[in-house]
N, C-alpha and C positions, 0 to 999 in steps of 0.2 A: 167348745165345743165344741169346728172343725163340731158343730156344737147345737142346734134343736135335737139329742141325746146327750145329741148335748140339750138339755133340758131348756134353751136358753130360752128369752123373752119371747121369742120369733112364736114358741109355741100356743101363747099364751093370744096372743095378737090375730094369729091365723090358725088356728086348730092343732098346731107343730105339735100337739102329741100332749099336750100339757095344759094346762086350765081345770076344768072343775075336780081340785083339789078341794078333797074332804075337809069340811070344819076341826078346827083344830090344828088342822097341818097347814103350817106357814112360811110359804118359799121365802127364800132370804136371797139376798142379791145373789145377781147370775155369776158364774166364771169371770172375771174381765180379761177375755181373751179378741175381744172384737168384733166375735161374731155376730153378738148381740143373741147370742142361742146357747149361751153357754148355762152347762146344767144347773139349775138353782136348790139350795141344800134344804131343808126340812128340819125344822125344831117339833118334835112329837111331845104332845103334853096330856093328861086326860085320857078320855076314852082314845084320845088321836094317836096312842100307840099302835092302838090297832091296824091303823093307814093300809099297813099291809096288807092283810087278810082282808080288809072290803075293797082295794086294786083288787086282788082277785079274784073275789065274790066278784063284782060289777063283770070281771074279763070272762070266767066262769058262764054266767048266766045271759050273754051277747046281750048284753045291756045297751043302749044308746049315749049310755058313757062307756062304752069298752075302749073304742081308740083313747078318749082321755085316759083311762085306767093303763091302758099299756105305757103312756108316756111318763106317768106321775110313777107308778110302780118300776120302769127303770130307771129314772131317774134319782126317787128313792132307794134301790139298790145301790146304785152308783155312790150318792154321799154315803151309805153306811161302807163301801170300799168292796162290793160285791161286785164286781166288772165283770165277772162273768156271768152271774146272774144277770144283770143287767143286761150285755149281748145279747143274752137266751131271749129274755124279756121282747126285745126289740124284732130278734129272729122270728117269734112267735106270732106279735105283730103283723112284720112284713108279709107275714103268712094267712095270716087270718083277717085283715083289713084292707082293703081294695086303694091302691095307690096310695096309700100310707107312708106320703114323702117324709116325714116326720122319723119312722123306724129307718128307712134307709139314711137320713143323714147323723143320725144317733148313733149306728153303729159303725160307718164311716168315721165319722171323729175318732171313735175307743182306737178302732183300727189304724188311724194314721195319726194322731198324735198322741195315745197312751204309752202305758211303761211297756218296755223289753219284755218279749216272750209274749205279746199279746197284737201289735202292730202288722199292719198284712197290707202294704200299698197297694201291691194288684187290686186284692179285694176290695179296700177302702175307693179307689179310684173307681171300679164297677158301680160300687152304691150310691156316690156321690153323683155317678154321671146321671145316673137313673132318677136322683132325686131333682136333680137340675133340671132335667128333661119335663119332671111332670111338673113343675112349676114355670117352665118357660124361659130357664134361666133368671130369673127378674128376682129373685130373695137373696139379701148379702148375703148371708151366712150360710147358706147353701152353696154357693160360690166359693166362701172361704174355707169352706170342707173341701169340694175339690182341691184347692187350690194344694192345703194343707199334704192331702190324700196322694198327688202328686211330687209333691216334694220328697213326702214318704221313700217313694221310687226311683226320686234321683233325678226326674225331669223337672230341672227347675226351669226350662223354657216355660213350660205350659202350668208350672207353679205360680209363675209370676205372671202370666196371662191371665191366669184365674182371679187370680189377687188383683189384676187393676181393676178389672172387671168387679168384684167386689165392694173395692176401694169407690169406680164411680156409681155404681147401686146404691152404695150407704149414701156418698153425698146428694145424689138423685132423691133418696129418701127423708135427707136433710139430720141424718142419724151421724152419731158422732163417730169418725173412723177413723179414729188416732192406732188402735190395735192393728184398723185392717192393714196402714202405711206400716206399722212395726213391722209387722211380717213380711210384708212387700221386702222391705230392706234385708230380710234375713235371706230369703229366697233370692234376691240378688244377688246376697253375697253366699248363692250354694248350700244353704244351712235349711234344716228340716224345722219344723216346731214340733216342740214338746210342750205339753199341756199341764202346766203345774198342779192343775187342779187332778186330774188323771193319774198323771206320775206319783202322785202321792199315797194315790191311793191302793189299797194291796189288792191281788187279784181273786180272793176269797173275802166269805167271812173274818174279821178276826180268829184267831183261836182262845176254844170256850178253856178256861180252868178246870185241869180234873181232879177231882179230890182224892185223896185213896181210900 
């Protein structure tokens, strides 16, 4: 995550952007990157192909699901490997939903630990403080975004500051933080994280086949 756009569980729990996902679409385990916000991926089956276009219908018509609709539709961008869509997604969001800590740490993650040519520590460190801020600092994985967001930029003091901080959130919250202590250790030893689940993915659509 670095991860509630990260779609992670956090959303689901506290309104992180995610929950009331259309019948049919069925999040599948989150990222295991620690955050416990890491994006969870979508099997589309049935009319639930659709998923897309009623995210948007619902965001569309400022529905009382629109914040869900904004987290579930980038989210789902994200596993189809749309990360830019996805960004927009969340940009759009942060725009249009009043304190939507949810879109700012969604897009914080993409930016601090996604692939080359998309990463933006300054930025990612802005969104994350902000998301931190309107929650009190008190939610791990909001925590391990900054923390993530910061390493992005080379300060791995306040990388690892973030991270214990984290670290003792989860166990405060009795949540299992094997992930958050991995990263502690990497941000120790000077190293950024990279989001496998991110990394993977391209920063478009696929490309459609043309026929002649």
């Amino acid at each position: 995550m670095a991860h509630l756009g990260r779609g992670r569980d956090l959303g689901r729990s506290v309104g992180r952007g995610g929950g009331g996902v259309q019948a049919g679409v069925h999040p599948q385990p989150a990222e295991p990157d620690g955050s416990g916000l890491g994006p969870p991926t979508f099997q589309l089956d049935g009319y639930a192909a659709g998923a897309e276009a009623a995210f948007r219908e619902a965001i569309r018509h400022k529905s009382a699901y629109q914040p869900l609709a904004f987290g579930d539709l980038a989210r789902l961008l994200e596993q189809r490997g749309d990360l830019k869509g996805a960004m927009a997604v969340y940009q759009e969001g942060i725009e249009k939903v009043e304190k939507w800590f949810i879109g700012y740490n969604g897009l914080a993650w993409i930016l601090a630990v996604g692939p080359d040519g998309l990463r933006n520590g300054p930025e990612a460190v802005r969104l994350a403080t902000e998301a931190c801020r309107m929650t009190n600092n008190q939610i791990p994985g909001l925590l391990d975004t900054l923390a993530a967001a910061y390493a992005e930029t080379g300060d791995f003091g306040k990388a690892v500051e973030y991270q214990q901080k984290a670290a003792a959130a989860a166990a405060a919250a009795k949540r299992n933080g094997a992930e958050y202590r991995e990263r502690l250790t990497l941000y120790e030893q000077k190293r950024p994280y990279r989001s496998p689940y991110l990394t993977s993915r391209e920063f478009g659509p696929p490309p459609r086949e043309v026929k002649p």
